[in-house]
TORGUVEX-44367 format. One record per residue (C-alpha): residue in three letters; x, y, z. Coordinates in Angstrom, 3 decimals. Example, Ala and Ser with C-alpha at 12.3 -4.5 7.8 and 13.67 -1.06 7.14 Angstrom:
2
<pt r="ALA" x="12.300" y="-4.500" z="7.800"/>
<pt r="SER" x="13.670" y="-1.060" z="7.140"/>
//
This chain:
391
<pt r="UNK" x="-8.392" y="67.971" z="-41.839"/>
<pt r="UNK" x="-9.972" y="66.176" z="-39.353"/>
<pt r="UNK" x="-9.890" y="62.851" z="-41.057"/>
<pt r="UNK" x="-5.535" y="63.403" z="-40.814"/>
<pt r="UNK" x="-5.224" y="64.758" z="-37.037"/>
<pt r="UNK" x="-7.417" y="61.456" z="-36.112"/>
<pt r="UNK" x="-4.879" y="59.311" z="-38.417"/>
<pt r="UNK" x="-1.269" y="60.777" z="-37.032"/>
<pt r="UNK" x="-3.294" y="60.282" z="-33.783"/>
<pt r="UNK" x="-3.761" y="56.756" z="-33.947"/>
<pt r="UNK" x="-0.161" y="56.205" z="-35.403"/>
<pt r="UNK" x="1.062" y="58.076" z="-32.190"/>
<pt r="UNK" x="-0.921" y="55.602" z="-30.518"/>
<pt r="UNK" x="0.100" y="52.430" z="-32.012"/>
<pt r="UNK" x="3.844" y="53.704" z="-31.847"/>
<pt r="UNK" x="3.664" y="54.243" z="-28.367"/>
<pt r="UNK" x="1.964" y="50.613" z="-27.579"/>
<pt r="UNK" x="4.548" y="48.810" z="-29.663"/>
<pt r="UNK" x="7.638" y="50.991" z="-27.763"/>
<pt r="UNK" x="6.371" y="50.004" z="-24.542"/>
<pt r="UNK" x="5.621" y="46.158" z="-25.665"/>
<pt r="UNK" x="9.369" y="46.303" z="-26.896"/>
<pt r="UNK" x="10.365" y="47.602" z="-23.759"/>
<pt r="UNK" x="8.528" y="45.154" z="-21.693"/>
<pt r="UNK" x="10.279" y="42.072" z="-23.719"/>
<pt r="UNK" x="13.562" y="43.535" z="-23.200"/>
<pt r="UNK" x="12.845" y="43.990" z="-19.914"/>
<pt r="UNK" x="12.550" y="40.466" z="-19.320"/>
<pt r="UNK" x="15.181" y="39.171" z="-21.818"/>
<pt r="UNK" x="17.539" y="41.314" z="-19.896"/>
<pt r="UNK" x="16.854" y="40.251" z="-16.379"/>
<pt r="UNK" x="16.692" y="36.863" z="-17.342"/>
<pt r="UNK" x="20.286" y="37.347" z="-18.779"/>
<pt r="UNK" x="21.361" y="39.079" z="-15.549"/>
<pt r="UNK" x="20.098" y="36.458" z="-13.422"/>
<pt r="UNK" x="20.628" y="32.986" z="-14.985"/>
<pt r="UNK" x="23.888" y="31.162" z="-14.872"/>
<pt r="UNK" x="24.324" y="29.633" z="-17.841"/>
<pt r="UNK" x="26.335" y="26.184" z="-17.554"/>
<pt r="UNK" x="28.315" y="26.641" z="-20.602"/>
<pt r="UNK" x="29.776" y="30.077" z="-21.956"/>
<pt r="UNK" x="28.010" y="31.022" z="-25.112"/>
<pt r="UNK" x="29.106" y="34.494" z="-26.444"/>
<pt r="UNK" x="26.416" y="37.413" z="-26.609"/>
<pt r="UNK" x="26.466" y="39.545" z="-30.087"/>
<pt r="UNK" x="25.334" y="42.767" z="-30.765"/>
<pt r="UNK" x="22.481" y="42.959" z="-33.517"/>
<pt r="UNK" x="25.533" y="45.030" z="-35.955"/>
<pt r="UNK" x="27.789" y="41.974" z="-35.330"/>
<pt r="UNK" x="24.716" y="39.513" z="-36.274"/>
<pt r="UNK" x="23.777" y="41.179" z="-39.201"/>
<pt r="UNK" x="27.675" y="41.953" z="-40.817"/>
<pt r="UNK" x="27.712" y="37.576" z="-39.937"/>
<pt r="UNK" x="24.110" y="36.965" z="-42.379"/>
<pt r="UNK" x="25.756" y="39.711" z="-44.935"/>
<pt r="UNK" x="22.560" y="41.254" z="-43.580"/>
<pt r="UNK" x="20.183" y="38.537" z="-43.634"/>
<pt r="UNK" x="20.548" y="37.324" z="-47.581"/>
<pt r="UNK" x="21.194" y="33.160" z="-47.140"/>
<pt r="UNK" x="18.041" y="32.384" z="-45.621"/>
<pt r="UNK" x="17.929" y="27.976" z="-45.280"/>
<pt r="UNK" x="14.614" y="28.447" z="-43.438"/>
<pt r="UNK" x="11.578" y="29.494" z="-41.790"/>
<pt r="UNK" x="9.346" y="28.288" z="-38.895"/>
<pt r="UNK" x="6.516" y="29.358" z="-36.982"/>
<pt r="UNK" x="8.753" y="30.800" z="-34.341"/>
<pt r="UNK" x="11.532" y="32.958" z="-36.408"/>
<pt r="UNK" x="13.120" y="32.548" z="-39.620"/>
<pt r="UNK" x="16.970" y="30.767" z="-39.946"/>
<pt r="UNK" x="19.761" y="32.406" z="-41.892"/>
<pt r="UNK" x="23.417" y="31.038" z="-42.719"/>
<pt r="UNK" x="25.817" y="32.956" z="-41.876"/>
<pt r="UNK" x="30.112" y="33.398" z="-40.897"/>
<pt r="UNK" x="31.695" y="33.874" z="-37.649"/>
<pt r="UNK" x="34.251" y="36.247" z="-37.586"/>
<pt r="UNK" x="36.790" y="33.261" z="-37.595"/>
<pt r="UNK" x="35.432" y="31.705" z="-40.772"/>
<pt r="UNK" x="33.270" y="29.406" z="-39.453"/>
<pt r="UNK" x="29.704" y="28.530" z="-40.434"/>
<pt r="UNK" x="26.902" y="28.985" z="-38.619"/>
<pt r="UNK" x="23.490" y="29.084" z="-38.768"/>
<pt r="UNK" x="21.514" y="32.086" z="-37.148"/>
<pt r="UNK" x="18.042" y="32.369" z="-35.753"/>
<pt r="UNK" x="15.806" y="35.600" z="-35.720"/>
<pt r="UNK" x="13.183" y="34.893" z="-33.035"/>
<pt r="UNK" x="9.721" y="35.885" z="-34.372"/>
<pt r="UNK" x="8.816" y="39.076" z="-32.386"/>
<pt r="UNK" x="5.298" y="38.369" z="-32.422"/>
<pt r="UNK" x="5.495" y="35.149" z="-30.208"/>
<pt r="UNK" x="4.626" y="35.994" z="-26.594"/>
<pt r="UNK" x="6.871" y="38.473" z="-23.904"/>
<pt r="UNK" x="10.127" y="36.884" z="-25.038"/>
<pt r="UNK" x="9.293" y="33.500" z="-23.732"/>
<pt r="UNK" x="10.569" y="31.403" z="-26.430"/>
<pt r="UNK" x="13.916" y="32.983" z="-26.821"/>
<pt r="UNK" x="14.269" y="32.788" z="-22.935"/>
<pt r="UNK" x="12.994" y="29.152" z="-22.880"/>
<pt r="UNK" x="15.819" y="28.101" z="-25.523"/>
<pt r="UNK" x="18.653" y="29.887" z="-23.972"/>
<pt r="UNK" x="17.493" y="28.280" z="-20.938"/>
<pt r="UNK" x="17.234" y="24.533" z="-21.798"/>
<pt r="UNK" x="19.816" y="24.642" z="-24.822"/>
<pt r="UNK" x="22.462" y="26.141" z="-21.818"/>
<pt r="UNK" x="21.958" y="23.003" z="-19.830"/>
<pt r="UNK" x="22.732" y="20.220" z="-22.612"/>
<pt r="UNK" x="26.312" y="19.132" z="-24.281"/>
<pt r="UNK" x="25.408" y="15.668" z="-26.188"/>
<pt r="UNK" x="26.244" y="14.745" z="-29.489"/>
<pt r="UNK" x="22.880" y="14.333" z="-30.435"/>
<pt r="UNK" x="21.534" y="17.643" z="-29.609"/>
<pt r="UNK" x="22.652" y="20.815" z="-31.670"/>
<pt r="UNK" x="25.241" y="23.485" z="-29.931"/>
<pt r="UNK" x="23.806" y="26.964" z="-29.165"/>
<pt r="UNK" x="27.069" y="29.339" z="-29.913"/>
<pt r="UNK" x="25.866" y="32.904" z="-29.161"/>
<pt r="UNK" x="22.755" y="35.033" z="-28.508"/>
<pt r="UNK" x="21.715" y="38.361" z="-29.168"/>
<pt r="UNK" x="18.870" y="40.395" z="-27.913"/>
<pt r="UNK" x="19.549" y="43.710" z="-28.724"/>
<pt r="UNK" x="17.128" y="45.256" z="-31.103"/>
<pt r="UNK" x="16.681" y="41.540" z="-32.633"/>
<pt r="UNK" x="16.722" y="38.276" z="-30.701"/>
<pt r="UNK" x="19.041" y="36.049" z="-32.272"/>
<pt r="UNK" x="20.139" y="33.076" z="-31.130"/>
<pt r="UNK" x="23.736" y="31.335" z="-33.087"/>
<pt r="UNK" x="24.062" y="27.490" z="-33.681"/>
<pt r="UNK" x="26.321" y="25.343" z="-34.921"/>
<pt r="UNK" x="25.647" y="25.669" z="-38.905"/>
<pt r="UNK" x="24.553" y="21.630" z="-40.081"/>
<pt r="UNK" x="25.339" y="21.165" z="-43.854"/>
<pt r="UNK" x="22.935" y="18.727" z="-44.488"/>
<pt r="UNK" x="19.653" y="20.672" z="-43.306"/>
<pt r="UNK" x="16.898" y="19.255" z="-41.441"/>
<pt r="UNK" x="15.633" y="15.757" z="-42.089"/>
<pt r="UNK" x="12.366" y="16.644" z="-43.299"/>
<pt r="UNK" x="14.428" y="17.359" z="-46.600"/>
<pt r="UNK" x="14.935" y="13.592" z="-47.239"/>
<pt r="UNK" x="11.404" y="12.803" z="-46.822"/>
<pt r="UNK" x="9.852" y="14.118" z="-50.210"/>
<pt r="UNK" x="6.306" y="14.384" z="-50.710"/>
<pt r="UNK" x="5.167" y="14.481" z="-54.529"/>
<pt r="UNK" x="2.067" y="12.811" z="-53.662"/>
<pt r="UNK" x="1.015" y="10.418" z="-50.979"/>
<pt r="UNK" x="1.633" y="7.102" z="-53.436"/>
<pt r="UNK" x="4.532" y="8.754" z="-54.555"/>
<pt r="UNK" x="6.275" y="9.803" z="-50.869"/>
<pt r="UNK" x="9.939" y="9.172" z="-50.859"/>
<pt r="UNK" x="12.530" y="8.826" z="-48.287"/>
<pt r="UNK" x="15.562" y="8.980" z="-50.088"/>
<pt r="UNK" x="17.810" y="7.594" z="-47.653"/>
<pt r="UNK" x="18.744" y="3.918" z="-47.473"/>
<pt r="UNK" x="17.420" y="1.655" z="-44.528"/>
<pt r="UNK" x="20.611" y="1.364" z="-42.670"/>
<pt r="UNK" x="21.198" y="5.686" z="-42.376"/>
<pt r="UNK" x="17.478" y="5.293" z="-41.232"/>
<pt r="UNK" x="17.838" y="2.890" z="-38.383"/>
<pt r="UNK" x="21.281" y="5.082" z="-37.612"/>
<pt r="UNK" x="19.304" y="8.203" z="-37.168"/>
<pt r="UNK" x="16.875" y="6.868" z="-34.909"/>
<pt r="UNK" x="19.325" y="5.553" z="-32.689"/>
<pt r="UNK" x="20.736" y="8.589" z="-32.530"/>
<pt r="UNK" x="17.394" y="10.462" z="-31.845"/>
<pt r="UNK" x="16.995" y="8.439" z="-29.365"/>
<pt r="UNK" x="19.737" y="8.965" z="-27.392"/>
<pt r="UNK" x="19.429" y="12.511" z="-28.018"/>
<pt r="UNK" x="16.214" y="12.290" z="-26.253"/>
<pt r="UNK" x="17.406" y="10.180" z="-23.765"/>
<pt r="UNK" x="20.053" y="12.421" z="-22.654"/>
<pt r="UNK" x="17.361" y="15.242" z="-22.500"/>
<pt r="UNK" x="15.187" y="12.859" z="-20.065"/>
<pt r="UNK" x="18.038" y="11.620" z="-18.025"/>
<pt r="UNK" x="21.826" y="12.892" z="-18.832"/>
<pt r="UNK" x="21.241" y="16.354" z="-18.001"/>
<pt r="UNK" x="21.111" y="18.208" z="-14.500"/>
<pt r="UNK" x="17.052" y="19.304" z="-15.092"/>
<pt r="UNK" x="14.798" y="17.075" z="-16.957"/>
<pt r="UNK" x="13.602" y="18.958" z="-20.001"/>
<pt r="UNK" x="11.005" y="17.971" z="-22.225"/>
<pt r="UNK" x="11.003" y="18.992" z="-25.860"/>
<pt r="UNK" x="7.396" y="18.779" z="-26.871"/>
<pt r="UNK" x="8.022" y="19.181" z="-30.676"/>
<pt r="UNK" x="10.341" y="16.449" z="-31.721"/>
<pt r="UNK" x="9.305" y="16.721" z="-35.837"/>
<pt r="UNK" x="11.708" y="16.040" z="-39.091"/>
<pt r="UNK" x="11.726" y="19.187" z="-39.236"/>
<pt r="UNK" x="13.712" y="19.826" z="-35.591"/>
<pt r="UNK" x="15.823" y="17.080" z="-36.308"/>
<pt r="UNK" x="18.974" y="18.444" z="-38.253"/>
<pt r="UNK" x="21.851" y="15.915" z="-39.764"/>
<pt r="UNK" x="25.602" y="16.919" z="-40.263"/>
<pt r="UNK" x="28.136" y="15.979" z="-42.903"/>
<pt r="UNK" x="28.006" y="12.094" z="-41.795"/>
<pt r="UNK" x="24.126" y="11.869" z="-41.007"/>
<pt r="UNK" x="24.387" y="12.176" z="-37.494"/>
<pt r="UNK" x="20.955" y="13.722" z="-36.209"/>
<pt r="UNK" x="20.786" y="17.014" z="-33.555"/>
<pt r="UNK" x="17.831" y="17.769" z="-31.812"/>
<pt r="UNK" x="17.321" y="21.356" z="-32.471"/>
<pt r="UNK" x="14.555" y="24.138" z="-31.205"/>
<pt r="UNK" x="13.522" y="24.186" z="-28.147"/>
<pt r="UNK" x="12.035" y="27.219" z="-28.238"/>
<pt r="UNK" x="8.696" y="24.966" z="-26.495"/>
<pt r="UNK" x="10.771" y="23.095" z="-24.338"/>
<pt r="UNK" x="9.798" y="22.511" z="-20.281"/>
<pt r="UNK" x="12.504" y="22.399" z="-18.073"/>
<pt r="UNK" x="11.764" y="20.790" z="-14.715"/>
<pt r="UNK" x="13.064" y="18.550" z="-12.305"/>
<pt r="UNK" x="14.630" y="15.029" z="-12.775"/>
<pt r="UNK" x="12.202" y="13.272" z="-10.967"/>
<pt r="UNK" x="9.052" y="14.770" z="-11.917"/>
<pt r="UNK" x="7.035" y="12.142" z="-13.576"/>
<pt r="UNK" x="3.768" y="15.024" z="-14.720"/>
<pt r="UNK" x="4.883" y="18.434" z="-15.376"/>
<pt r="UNK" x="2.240" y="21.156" z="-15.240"/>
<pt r="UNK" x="1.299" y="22.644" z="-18.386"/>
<pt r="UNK" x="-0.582" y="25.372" z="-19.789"/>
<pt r="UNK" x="-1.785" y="24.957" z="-23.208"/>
<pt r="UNK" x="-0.928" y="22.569" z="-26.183"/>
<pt r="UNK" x="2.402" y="22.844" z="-27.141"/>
<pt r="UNK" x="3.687" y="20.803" z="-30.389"/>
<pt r="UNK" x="3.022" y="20.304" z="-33.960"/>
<pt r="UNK" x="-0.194" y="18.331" z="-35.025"/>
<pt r="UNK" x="0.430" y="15.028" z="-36.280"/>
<pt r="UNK" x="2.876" y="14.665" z="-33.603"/>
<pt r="UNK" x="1.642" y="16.071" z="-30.604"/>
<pt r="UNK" x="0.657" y="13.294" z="-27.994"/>
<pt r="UNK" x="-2.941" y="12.566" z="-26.925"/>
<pt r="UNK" x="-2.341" y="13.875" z="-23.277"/>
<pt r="UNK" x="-0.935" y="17.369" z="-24.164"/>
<pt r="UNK" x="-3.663" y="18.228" z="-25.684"/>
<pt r="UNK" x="-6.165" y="16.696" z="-23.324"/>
<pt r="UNK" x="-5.706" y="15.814" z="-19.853"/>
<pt r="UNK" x="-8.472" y="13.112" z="-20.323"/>
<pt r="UNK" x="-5.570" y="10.681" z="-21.414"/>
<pt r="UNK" x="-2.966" y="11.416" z="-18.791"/>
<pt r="UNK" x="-0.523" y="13.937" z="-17.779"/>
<pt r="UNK" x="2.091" y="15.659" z="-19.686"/>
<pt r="UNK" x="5.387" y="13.594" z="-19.213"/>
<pt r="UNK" x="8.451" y="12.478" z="-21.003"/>
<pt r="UNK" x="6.427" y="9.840" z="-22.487"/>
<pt r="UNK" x="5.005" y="12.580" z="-24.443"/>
<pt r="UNK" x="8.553" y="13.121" z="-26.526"/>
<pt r="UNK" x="8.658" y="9.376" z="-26.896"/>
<pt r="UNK" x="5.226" y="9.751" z="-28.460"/>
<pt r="UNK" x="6.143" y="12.311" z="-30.932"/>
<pt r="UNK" x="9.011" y="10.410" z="-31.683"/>
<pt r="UNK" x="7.330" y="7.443" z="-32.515"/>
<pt r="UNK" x="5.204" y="9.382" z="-34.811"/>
<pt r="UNK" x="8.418" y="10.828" z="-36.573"/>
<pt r="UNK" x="9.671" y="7.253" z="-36.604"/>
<pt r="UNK" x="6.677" y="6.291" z="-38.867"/>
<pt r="UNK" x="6.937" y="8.801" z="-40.906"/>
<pt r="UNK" x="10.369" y="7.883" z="-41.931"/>
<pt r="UNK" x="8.996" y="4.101" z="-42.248"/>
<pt r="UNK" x="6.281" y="5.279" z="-44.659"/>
<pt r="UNK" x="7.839" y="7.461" z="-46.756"/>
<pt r="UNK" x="10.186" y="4.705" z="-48.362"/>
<pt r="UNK" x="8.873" y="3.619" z="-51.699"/>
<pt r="UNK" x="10.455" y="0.274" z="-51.920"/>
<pt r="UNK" x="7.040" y="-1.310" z="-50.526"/>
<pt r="UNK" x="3.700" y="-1.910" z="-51.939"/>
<pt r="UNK" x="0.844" y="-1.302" z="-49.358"/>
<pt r="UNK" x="-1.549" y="-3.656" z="-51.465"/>
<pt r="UNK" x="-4.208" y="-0.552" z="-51.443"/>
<pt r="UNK" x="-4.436" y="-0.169" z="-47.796"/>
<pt r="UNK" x="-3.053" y="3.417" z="-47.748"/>
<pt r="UNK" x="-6.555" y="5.128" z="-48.278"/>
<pt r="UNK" x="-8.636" y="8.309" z="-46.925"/>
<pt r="UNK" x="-10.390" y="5.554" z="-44.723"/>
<pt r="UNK" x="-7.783" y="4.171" z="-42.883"/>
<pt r="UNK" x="-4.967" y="6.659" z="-40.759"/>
<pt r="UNK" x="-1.588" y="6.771" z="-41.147"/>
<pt r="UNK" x="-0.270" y="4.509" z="-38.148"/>
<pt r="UNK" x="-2.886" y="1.757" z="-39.034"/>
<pt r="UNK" x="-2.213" y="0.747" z="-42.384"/>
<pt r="UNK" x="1.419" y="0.508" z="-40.848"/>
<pt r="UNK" x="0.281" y="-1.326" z="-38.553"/>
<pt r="UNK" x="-1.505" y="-3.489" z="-41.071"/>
<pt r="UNK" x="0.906" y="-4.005" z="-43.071"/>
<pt r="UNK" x="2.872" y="-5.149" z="-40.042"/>
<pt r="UNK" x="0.085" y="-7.695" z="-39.025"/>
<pt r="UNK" x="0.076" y="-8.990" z="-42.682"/>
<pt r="UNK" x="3.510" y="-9.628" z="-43.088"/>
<pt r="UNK" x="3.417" y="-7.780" z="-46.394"/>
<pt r="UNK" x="6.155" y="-6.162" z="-48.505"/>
<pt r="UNK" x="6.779" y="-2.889" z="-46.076"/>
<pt r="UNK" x="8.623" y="-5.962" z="-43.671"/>
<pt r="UNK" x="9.815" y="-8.079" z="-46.360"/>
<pt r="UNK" x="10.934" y="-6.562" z="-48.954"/>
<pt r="UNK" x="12.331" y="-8.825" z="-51.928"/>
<pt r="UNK" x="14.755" y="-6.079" z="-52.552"/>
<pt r="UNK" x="16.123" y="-5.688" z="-48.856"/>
<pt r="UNK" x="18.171" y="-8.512" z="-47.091"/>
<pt r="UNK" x="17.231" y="-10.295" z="-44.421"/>
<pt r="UNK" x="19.299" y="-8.088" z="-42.166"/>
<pt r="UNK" x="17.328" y="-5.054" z="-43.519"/>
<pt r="UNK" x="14.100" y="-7.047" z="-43.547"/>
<pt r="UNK" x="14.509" y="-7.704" z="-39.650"/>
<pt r="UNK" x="15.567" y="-3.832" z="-39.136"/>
<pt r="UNK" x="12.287" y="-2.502" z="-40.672"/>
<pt r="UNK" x="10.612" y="-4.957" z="-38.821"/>
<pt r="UNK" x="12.241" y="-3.767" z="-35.643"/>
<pt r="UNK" x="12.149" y="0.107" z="-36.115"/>
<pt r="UNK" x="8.092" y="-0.505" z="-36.867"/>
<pt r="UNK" x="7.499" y="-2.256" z="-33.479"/>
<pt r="UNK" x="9.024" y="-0.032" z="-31.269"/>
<pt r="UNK" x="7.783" y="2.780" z="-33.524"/>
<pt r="UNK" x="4.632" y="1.550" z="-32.759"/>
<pt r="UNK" x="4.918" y="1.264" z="-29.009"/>
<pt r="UNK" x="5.744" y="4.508" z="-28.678"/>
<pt r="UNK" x="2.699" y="5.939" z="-29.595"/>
<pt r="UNK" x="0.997" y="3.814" z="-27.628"/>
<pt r="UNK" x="-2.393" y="5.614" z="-26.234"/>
<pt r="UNK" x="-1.447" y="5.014" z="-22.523"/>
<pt r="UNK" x="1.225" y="7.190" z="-21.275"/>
<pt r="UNK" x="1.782" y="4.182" z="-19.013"/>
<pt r="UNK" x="2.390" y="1.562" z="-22.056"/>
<pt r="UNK" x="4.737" y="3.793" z="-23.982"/>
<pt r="UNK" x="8.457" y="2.646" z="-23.169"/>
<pt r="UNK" x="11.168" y="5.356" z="-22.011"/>
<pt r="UNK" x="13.635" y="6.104" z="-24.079"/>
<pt r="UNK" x="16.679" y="3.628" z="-22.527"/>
<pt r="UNK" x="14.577" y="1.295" z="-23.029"/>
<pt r="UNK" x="13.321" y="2.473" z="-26.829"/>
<pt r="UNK" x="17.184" y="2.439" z="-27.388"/>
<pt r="UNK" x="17.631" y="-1.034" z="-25.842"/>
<pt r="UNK" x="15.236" y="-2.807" z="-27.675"/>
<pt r="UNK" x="16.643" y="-0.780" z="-31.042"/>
<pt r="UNK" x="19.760" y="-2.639" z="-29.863"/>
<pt r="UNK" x="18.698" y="-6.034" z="-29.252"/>
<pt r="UNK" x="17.495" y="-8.719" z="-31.156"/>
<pt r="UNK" x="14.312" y="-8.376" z="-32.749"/>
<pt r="UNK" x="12.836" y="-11.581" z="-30.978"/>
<pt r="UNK" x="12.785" y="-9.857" z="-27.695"/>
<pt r="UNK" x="10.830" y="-6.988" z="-28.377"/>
<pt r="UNK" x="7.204" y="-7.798" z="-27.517"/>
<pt r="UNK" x="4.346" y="-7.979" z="-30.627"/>
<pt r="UNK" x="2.755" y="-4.138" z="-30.066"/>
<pt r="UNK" x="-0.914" y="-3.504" z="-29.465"/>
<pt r="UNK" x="-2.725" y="-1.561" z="-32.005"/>
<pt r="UNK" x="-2.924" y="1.862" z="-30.719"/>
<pt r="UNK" x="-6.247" y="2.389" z="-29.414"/>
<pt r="UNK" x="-6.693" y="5.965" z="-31.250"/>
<pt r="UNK" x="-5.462" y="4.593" z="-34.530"/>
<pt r="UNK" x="-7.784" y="1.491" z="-34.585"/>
<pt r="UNK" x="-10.765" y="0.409" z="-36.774"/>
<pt r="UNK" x="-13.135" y="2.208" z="-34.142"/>
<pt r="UNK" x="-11.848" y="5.601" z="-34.851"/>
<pt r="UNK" x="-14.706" y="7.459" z="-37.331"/>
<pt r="UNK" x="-13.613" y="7.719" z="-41.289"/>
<pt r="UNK" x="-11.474" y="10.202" z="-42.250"/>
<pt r="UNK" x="-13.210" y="11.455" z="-45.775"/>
<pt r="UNK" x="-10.305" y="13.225" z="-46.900"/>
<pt r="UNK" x="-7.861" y="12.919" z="-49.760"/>
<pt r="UNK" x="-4.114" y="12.819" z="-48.682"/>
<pt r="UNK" x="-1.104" y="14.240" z="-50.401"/>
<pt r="UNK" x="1.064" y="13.343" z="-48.387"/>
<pt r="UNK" x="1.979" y="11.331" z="-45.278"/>
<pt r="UNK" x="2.637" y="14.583" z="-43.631"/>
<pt r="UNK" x="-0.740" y="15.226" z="-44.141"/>
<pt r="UNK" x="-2.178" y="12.186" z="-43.032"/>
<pt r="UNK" x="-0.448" y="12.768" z="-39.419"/>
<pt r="UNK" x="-1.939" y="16.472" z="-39.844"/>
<pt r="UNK" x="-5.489" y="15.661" z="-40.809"/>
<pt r="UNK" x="-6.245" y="12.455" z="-38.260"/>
<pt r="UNK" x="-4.054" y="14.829" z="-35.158"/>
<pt r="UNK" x="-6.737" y="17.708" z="-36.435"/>
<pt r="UNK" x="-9.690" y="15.176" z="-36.153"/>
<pt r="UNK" x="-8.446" y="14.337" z="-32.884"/>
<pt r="UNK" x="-8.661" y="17.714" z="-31.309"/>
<pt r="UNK" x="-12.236" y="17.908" z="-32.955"/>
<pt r="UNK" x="-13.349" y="14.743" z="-31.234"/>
<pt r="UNK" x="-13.015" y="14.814" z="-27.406"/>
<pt r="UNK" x="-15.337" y="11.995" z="-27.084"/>
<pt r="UNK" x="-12.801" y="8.916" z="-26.942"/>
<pt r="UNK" x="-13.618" y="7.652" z="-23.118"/>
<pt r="UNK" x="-10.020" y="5.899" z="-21.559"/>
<pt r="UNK" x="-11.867" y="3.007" z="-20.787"/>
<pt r="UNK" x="-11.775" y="2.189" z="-24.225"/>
<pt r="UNK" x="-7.732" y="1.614" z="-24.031"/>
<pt r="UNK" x="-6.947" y="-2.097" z="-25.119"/>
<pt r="UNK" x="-8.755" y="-4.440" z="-22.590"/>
<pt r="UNK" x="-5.591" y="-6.957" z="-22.107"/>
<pt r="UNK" x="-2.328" y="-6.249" z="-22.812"/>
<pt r="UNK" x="-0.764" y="-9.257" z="-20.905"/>
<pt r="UNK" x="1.126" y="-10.798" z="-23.495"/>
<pt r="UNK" x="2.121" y="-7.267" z="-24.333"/>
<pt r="UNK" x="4.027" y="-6.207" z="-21.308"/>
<pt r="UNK" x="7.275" y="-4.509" z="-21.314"/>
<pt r="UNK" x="9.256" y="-2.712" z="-18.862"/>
<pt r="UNK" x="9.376" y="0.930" z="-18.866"/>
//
């Protein structure tokens, strides 16, 4: 008997603790909705309207570590695509941080937020993108047998289009904002391939011409997260940071096309970015493919070196995206021969770990990374003269 009044007690308890956690959230979600001016009109639903639009919640396209995506049907036949906001994660903060930044963008390049809801649920409503994210054309079966299944020219096409994305985010709009986790799987494609930025429920807004933003925490995915988020010992958090995690992404999309034979080099020993970089050095098949033309040939070769420059170690070396999307533009003869990356370089301890996937292999080395806090800046490539390029 005593055993069940101590049970219903703590029940009581925890029912009262999560009613006043709930109440605190939608405390804040509602002032926040009171007091900021949105710069578009997006609609607000109530949760009944939300779930009558999911046929209550049954298409689900996908899940994330911040709330899980449904499809669903405007009232006026249109598809969309709506996302529950995890509950869990924080006092609200990420639903109010991608109401806040989404608001201020309009670009073709970056997805359209259609409607909110924060009534019993948060929900945000997005424009629904048929072709998913592009994470979903990178296959991994295997790290020898990783497959991007699109062709080279839809590749060089969708980071052009990235790029601007993230150029408009960094310059085009009002407030500078910062996306800090540009992944394949926050990049979404419509009907003709044309890549959206989407989620920024970790997005920083802040002012156009701050060059450091202050930041608490890491914020990102690992494998793509830049050196300086998380650790101040190689510079401040910056846009640079995006173009870093781009450049990663880039890669990625580089090394998962199978039309290429890496001679070996893609073991446990050597990281991701360096036997790209290898192969670059080399001259070898993943820049001169028998297969591809020379036009394709010189593409590769192009989206590689700026790839590569963008996850340069040195905030300061990185390019900004204009110029990313200039050099993308121009011929490949301009674009300067990239330094090696100092934290992808022979120096870097062995990884002794078997890969599955190159997924994995930007997981694993970002992972070692964190672990190892011992890399010293001074250590940065001694002369990059030859090197230099205007950010």
């Amino acid at each position: 008997m005593i055993l069940c009044k101590r049970k219903r007690y703590l029940i009581l308890v925890q029912r009262w603790i999560l009613r006043k956690t709930t109440k605190s959230i939608d405390n804040n979600v509602e002032d926040f909705i009171q007091t900021y001016n949105l710069s578009v009109p997006i609609k607000q639903y109530r949760y009944a309207e939300v779930k009558r639009m999911t046929n209550s919640f049954r298409d689900k396209l996908g899940q994330g570590g911040y709330g899980v995506v449904y499809k669903a049907n405007l009232p006026d036949g249109r598809q969309v695509a709506v996302k529950i906001i995890n509950e869990s994660k924080g006092n609200g903060e990420d639903f109010i941080n991608e109401v806040a930044s989404i608001s201020r963008t309009s670009h073709v390049n970056i997805v359209s937020l259609l409607g909110f809801c924060y009534e019993n649920k948060k929900a945000l409503i997005y424009e629904f993108l048929p072709k998913g994210s592009l994470d979903k054309f990178i296959l991994k079966s295997g790290f020898n047998d990783a497959i991007c299944s699109l062709d080279w020219n839809t590749l060089y096409q969708i980071a052009i289009g990235i790029a601007r994305g993230l150029e408009y985010l960094h310059q085009g709009c009002i407030s500078r904002i910062l996306h800090l986790d540009i992944k394949p799987q926050n990049i979404l494609l419509d009907e003709n391939f044309c890549p959206k930025i989407s989620d920024f429920g970790l997005a920083k807004v802040c002012q156009r011409n701050d060059s450091i933003v202050s930041l608490l925490g890491t914020r990102g995915t690992i494998g793509y997260i830049a050196p300086e988020v998380f650790s101040r010992t190689y510079g401040g958090v910056s846009h640079k940071s995006d173009v870093y995690s781009y450049g990663m992404l880039i890669l990625e999309m580089v090394g998962g096309r199978k039309n290429y034979d890496t001679g070996g080099s893609c073991t446990s020993e050597m990281c991701f970015p360096d036997w790209i970089y290898k192969d670059l050095e080399q001259g070898n098949n993943l820049v001169n493919c028998l297969e591809n033309s020379k036009e394709e040939n010189d593409m590769v070769r192009m989206i590689t070196m700026v790839s590569l420059w963008c996850i340069q170690t040195n905030p300061a070396d990185r390019p900004s995206m204009s110029k990313v999307i200039e050099m993308l533009q121009g011929p490949l003869q301009s674009i300067p021969y990239p330094p090696k990356p100092f934290l992808y370089s022979s120096e870097m301890p062995s990884l002794q770990t078997s890969y599955s996937s190159s997924s994995n292999l930007l997981e694993t080395n970002s992972a070692s990374l964190l672990k190892n806090g011992s890399i010293k800046p001074d250590k940065f490539s001694k002369d990059k003269s030859e090197n230099v390029i205007v950010m």
